[in-house]
C-alpha positions in Angstrom: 4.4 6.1 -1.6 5.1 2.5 -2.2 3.3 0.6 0.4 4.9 -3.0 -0.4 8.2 -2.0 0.4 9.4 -2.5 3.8 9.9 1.0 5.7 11.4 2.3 8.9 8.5 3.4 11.0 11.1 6.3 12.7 12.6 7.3 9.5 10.1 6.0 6.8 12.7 5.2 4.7 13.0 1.5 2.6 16.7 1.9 2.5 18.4 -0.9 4.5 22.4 -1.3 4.2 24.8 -4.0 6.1 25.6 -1.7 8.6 21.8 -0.3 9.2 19.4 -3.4 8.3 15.8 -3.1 8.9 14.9 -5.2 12.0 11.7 -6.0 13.2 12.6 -6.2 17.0 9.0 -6.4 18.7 5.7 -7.7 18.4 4.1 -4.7 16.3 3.4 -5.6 13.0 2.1 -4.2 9.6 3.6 -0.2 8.7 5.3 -0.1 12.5 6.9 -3.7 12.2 10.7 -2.4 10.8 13.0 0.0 12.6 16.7 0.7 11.4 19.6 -0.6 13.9 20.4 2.9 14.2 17.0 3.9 15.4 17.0 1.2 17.7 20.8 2.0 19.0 20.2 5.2 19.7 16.9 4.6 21.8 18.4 1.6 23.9 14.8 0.1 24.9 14.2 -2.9 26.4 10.4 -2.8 25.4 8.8 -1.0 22.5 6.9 2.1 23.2 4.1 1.3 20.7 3.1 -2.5 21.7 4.6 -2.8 25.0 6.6 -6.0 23.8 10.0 -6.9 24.9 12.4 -5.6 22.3 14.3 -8.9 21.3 17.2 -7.4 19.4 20.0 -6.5 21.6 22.2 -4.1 19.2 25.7 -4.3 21.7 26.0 -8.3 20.2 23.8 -8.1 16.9 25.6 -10.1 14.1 24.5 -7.4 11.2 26.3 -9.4 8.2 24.3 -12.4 9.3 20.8 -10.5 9.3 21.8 -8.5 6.2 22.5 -11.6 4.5 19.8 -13.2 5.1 17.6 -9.9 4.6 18.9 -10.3 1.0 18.3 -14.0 0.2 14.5 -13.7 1.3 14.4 -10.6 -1.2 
């Protein structure tokens, strides 16, 4: 497995689209620091499980095509 692509930690995969970026909602870092919007819809947290953080990402007013965009500059 590639390790320097960035990966879902639910889903472990690197693919990312407009509608499903990868996010990094919460203070974890390293090989747990992405999660796909859809992951992150469908568990409706307001803290993260793994580092107890607050999740920051509220996916109800989430601009995607601003984050994907931005996503894709950086790459």
């Amino acid at each position: 497995m590639d390790t320097k692509k960035d990966r879902c930690r639910i889903c472990y995969s690197s693919d990312a689209s407009p509608s499903n970026p990868l996010l990094s909602p919460c203070l974890c870092s390293g090989s747990l620091l992405f999660i796909h919007l859809d992951w992150l819809s469908f568990r409706a947290v307001q803290r993260c499980e793994i580092c107890k953080g607050r999740v920051v990402v509220d996916p109800n007013v989430f601009d995607l095509k601003d984050c994907y965009m931005r996503i894709r500059q950086v790459n």
